[in-house]
C-alpha positions, 0 to 999 in steps of 0.5 A: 500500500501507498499514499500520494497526492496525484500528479494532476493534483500537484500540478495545480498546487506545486507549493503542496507539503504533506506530512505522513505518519503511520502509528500502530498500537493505537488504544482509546484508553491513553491518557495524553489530556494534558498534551492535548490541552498545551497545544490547544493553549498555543492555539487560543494565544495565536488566536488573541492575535486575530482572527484564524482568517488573518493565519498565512496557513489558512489564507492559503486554503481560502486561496485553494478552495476560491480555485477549486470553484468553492466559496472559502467561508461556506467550506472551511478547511478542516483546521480553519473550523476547528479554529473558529470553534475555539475561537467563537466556543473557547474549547474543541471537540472531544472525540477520541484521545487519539483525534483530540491530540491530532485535533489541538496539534491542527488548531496550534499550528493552523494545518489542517491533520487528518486522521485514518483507520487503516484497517478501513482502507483498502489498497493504495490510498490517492488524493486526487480529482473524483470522478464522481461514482467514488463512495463516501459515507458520512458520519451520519451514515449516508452514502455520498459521491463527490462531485466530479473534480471534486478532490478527495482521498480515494482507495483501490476500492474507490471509496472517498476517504474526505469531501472537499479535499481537506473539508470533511473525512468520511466516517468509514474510515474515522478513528473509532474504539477499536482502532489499532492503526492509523496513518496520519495527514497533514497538508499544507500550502502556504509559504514556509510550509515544509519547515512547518510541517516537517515540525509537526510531524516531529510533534507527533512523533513524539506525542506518538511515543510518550502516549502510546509507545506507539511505532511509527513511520514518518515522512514529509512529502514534495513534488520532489519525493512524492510518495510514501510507503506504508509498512505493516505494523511489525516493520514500523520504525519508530523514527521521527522526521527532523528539519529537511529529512525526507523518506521514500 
């Protein structure tokens, strides 16, 4: 199995960096409270600031979507409504410790961190335009199609992992209590991404580590190595990304 953003994909957005962690010996037990409300206080001190709109990270989402044919303030990236929440309810959902710390790590640095149950993917994983018969199914437990052209993360079996790009993920795939394995996306598009992602996937790393003794695999993505390898859980390395590493 791999991940990859599309060659169409990153055509149409050359300054795209991904970050990819791969985590086995996830548990919905752990106790990672206080992690998740340190990165949630960066977060409320960026936003005394001013308004997450004003972020470099989230103006060049806003950019994204405006290209896509998409109104930027009725389609927010994930890490946009997660910081207009904070802003406007003072706290951020909770769901899984898993996704919350995933969720706080998203809101401290404005990018947006998808979270998947690998064990709900099948085959290789691309995000890519739709072509519009892909499935996805809502946490609602609809059943939807992206629209054509529209991107999303599609696997081998063609279901639709996310709407709308970095919108909203689909709850087939969503972490639940069960969950054991996960890779884990961060995307970003603005200037200065790829030191700002490469330091989050370190964070996870090591949030990883200390809350789960999780094994992980790490790599941070370009249009120059594109793709990322996934391991099964018993050749996963434990590694963490520093500053202008890259893994193939």
């Amino acid at each position: 199995m791999h991940f990859e953003h599309s060659a169409r994909l990153r055509a149409a957005y050359p300054d795209l960096v991904a970050g990819v962690v791969l985590a086995t010996g996830i548990t919905a037990t752990a106790d990672v409270a206080q992690r998740t409300a340190a990165y949630t206080a960066v977060a409320r001190e960026r936003l005394a600031g001013g308004a997450e709109s004003g972020f470099p990270q989230i103006q060049a989402w806003r950019r994204a979507y405006a290209a896509m044919g998409l109104r930027p303030t009725r389609y927010r990236c994930a890490a946009e409504a997660l910081l207009r929440r904070l802003r406007l309810d003072d706290e951020l959902p909770r769901l899984h410790p898993l996704v919350d710390l995933c969720n706080a790590v998203s809101a401290a640095y404005a990018i947006p961190v998808a979270v998947l149950d690998l064990d709900r993917v099948d085959g290789d994983l691309v995000v890519r335009p739709a072509h519009g018969d892909e499935e996805y199914l809502s946490f609602a437990g609809e059943t939807e199609h992206p629209d054509p052209g529209e991107v999303t993360f599609v696997d081998t079996a063609g279901r639709a992992h996310a709407r709308r790009w970095t919108n909203r993920q689909s709850g087939w795939s969503a972490v639940r209590e069960g969950t054991s394995s996960v890779l884990i996306v961060a995307e970003a598009l603005h200037p200065g991404a790829e030191a700002d992602v490469t330091r989050l996937v370190a964070a996870l790393v090591a949030e990883l580590a200390e809350g789960w003794s999780a094994p992980t695999r790490a790599a941070v993505l370009t249009d120059t190595a594109p793709r990322f390898d996934v391991t099964t859980a018993g050749e996963a390395s434990g590694q963490a990304v520093s500053p202008g590493t890259r893994w193939r």
